[in-house]
C-alpha positions in Angstrom: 29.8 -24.2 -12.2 30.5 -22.8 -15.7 28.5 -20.1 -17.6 27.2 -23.3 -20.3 25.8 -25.0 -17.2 24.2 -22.4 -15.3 20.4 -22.8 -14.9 18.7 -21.0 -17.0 16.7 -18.2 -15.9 13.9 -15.8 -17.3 15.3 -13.4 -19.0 13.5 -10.7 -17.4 15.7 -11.2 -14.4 18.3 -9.6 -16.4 16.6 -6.5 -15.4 15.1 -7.1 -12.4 15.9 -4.7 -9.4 14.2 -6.6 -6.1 12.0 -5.2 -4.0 14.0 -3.2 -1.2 12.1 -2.6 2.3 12.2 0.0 4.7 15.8 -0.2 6.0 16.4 0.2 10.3 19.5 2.7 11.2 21.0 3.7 14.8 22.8 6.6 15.7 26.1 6.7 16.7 23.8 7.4 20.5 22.1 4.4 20.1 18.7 5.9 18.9 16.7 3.9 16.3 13.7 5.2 15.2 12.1 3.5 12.3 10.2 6.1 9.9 10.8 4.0 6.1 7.8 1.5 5.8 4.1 3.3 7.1 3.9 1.0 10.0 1.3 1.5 12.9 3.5 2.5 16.0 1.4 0.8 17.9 1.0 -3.4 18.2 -2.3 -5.0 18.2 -5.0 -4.8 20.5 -4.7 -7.5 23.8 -8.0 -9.2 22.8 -6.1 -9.7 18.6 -2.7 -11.2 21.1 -4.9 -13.1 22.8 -6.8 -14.3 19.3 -2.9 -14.5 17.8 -2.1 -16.7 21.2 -4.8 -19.8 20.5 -4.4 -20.1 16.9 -0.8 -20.5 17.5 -1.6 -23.5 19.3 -2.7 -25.6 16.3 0.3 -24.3 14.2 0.8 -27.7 13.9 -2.2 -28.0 11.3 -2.8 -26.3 7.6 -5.1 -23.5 7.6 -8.2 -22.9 6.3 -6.9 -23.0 2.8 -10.1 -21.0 1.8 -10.0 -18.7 4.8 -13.4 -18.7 5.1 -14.3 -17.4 8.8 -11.9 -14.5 7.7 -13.7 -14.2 4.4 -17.1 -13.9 6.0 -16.0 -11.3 8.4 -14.6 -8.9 6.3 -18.4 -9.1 4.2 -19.6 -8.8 6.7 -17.7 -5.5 7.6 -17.8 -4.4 4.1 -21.6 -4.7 3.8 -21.3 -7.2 1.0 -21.7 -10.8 0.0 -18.9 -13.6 0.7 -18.5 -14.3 -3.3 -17.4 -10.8 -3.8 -14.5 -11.1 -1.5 -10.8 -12.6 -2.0 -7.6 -12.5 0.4 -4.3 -12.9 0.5 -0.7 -12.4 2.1 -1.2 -8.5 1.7 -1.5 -5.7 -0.8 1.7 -6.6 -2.6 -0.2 -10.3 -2.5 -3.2 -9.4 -4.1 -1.4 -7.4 -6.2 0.5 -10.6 -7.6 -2.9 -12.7 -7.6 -4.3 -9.7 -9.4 -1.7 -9.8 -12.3 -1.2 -13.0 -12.5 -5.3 -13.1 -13.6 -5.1 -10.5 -16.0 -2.0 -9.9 -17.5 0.3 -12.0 -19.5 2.8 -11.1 -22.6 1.6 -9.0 -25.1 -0.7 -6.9 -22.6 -0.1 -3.4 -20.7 -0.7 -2.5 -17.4 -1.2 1.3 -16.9 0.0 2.9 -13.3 1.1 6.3 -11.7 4.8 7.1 -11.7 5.5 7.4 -9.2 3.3 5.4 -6.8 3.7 2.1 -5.1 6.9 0.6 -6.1 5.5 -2.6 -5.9 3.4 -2.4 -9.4 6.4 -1.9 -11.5 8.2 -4.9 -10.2 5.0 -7.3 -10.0 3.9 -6.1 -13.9 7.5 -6.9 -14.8 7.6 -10.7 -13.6 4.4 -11.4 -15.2 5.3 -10.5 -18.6 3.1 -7.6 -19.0 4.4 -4.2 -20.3 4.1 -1.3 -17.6 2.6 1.9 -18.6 3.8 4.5 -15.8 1.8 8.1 -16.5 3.6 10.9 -14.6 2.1 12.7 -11.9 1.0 16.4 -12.2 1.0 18.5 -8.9 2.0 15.2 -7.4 -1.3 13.3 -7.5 -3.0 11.3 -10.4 -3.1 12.7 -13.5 -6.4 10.6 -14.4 -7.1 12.6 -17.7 -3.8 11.5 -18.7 -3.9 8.1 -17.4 -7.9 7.6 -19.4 -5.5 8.7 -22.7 -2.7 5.9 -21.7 -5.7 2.9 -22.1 -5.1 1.3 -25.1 -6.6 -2.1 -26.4 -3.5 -4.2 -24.7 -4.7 -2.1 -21.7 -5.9 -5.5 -19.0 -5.4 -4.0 -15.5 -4.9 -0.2 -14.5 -3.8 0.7 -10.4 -5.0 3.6 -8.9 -3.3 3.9 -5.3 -6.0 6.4 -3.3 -4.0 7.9 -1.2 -0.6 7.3 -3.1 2.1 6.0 -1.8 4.4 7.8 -1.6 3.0 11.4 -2.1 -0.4 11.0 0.4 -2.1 12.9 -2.1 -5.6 11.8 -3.6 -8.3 12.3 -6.1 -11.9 12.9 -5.4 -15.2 10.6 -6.2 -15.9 13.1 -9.4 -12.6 13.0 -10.6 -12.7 9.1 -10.1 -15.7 8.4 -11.5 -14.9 10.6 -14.7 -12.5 8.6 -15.3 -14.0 5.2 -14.6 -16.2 6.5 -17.3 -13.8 6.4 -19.9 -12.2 3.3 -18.7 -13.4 0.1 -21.2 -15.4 -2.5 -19.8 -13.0 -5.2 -20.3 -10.3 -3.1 -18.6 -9.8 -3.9 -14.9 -9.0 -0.8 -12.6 -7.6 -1.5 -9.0 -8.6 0.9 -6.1 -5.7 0.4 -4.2 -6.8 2.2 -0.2 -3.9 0.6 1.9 -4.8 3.8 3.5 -8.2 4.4 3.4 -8.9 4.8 7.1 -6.5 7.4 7.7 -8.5 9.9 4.8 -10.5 12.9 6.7 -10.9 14.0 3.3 -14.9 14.2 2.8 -14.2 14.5 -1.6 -12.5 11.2 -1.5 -15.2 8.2 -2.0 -15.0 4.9 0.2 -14.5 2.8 -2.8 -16.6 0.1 -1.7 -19.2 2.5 -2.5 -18.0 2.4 -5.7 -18.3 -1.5 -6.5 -21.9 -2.2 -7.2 -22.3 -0.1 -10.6 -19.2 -1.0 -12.1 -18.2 -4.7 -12.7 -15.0 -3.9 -13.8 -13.8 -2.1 -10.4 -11.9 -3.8 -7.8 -10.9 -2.1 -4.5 -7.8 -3.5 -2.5 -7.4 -3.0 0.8 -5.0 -4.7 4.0 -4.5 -5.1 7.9 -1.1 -4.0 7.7 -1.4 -0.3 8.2 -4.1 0.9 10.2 -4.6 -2.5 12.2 -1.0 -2.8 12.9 -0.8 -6.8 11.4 2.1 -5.8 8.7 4.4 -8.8 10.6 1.2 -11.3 9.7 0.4 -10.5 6.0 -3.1 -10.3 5.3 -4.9 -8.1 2.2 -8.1 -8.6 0.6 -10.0 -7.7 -2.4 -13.7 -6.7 -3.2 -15.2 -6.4 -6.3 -17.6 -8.1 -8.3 -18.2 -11.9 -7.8 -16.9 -12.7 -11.4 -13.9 -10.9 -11.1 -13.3 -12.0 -7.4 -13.7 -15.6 -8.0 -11.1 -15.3 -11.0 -8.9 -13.8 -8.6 -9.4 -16.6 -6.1 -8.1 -19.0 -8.6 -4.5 -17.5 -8.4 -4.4 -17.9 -4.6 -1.1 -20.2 -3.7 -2.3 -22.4 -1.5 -2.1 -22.1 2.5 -0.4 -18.6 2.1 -2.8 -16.8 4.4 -1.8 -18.9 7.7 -4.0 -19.5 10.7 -2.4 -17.1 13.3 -3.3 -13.9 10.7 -6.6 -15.3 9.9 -7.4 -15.1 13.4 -6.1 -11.8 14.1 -7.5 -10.4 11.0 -11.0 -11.6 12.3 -10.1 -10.5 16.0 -9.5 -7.1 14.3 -12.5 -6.5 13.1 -14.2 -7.1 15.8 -12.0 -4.5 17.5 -12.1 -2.0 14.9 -14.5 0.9 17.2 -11.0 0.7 19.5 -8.2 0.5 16.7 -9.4 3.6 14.7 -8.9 5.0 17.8 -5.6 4.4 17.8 -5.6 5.3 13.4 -7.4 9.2 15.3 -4.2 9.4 17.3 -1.9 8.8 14.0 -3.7 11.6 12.3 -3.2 14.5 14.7 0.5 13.4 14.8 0.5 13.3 10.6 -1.3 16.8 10.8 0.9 18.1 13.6 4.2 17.0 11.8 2.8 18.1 8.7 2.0 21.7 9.9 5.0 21.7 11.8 7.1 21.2 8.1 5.2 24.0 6.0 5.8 26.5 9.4 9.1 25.9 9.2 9.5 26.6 5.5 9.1 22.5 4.0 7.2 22.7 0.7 5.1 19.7 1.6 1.7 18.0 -0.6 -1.3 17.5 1.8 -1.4 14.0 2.9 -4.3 11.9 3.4 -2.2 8.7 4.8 0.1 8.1 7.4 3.2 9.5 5.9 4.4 12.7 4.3 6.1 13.0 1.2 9.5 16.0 1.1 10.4 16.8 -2.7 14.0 16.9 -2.6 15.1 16.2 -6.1 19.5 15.8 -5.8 19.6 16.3 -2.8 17.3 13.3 -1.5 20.2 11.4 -0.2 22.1 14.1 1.4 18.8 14.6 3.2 18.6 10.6 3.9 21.8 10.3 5.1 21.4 13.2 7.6 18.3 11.5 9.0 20.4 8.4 9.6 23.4 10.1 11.3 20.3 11.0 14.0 18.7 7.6 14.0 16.1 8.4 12.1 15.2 5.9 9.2 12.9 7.1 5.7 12.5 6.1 2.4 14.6 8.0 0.1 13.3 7.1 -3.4 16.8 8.9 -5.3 16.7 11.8 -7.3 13.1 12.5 -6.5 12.5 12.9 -2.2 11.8 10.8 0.8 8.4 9.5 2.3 8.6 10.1 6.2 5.8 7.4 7.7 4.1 8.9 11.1 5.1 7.3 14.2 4.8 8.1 17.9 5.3 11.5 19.2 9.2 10.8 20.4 9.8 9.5 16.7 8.2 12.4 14.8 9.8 15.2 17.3 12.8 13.4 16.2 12.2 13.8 12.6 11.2 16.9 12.5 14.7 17.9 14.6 16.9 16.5 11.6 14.4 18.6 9.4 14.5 21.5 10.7 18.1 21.5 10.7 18.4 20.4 7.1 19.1 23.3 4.7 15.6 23.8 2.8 14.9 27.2 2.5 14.6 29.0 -0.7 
């Protein structure tokens, strides 16, 4: 095919950089331990496999197309109405569903940098311009980020704990700056990690909701309930602003098998953030492990920790793949290292303490 008849695409492809996922490495030994994408070591419960095993035997039919079972429980769980609840195939999901409500050409979408790497590429593909305000003491700078809202302003993220630092802000520093946020402005409470936070300062965002229309909190079943592999995130807010959101939903994308495990995993929770107890101590062992042996390390209210490595990031990636060891190196800045099972994080913190990091 010649360049006159290629197809031609959007021109913001030009300058697209895809998404990359955690990647999987293994040692010369044979070791594999997978550290790169804040996954729950742990599968699901045996009464979700079993909820997972029936719904896989009408596969052969559509879903629910408005997930409604699904939609009921999580109110249910969330202590609010049906109409004030949306899902979809994730965080990064309702993240697309959420842009592609609000913004459009012309408008700005205002973010962390950096914090979930999924905003800057999702803002790009929907024509919006992204507004990334650097973090101070890496956390939000919300002062900073209240100053970045202009009148384009449509949608702002705020990723409580970030990924990737861990670090968060608490309910007066959030509702200061909710304060200054405009009515018409949309801000996003992204807690993909709320139910690791032990952090008593940092408000449930639900909580949040009922005073302020223009609040939305995002939340999924990948992390804590171990369903990443199934692909299901929902959205509360107001029932304006969920119902708008509803509307971008691409039909059938939440399938049957995760609607019933998301439902089978509520009804489980008492027994899973059991399991989400266990990944704590581990993050606070590993954690306190690090700073003991000299790591400069940001508390972490999630189920990773964040090393600030600045040049030396890959070095420090590459010498965690020579053990078998797999994190997310973001270059020129550090790596996030998600919490796994005790073998896997003794592992880890082997290649760290081994790394040159001392001042």
């Amino acid at each position: 095919m010649s360049e006159a008849t290629t197809p031609r695409f959007r021109s913001v492809l030009d300058r697209f950089v895809a998404y990359k996922p955690g990647k999987v490495v293994v040692s010369p030994e044979g070791r594999s331990f997978k550290l790169s994408s804040n996954e729950s070591p742990e599968g699901p419960l045996p009464s979700v496999l079993d909820a997972i095993a029936a719904a896989a035997r009408n596969v052969n039919r559509y879903p629910d197309n408005n997930a409604t079972a699904l939609t009921e429980a999580i109110a249910g769980f969330c202590g609010v109405p049906a109409d004030q609840v949306a899902v979809g195939c994730g965080s990064v999901g309702m993240t697309q569903m959420l842009l592609e409500a609000v913004a459009e050409p012309g408008t700005e979408v205002v973010y962390a940098w950096r914090s979930f790497e999924a905003y800057p590429l999702l803002v790009s593909l929907s024509g919006a311009t992204g507004v990334q305000v650097a973090l101070k003491d890496e956390t939000h700078d919300l002062p900073a980020m209240a100053d970045a809202i202009t009148e384009k302003t449509r949608l702002v993220f705020l990723c409580n704990p970030n990924n990737p630092t861990g670090t968060v802000v608490g309910r007066a520093e959030i509702e200061a700056f909710l304060d200054r946020v405009p009515e018409d402005c949309l801000v996003v409470l992204d807690e993909a990690y709320r139910e690791y936070v032990r952090d008593d300062e940092v408000p449930d965002g639900l909580t949040l909701v009922g005073d302020r229309p223009n609040l939305a909190v995002l939340r999924t079943f990948s992390k804590a309930y171990g369903l990443a592999g199934l692909r299901i995130g929902y959205l509360v807010a107001h029932p304006v602003v969920a119902g708008a959101i509803r509307k971008t939903f691409l039909p059938f994308s939440v399938n049957s098998v995760a609607q019933a495990a998301g439902i089978a995993s509520l009804e489980a929770t008492d027994e899973l953030l059991e399991r989400v107890e266990r990944t704590v101590k581990e993050r606070d062992r590993v954690h306190g492990a690090l700073r003991a042996d000299g790591w400069t390390v940001p508390p972490t209210e999630a189920n990773f920790v964040w090393l600030r490595l600045g040049d030396r990031t890959m070095e420090f990636s590459a010498a965690c793949d020579a053990q078998g060891v797999s994190v997310r190196p973001f270059e020129g800045e550090g790596a996030r290292v998600s919490i796994g099972s005790p073998e896997e994080n003794d592992a880890f913190l082997e290649v760290a303490k081994a790394f040159p990091h001392r001042n």
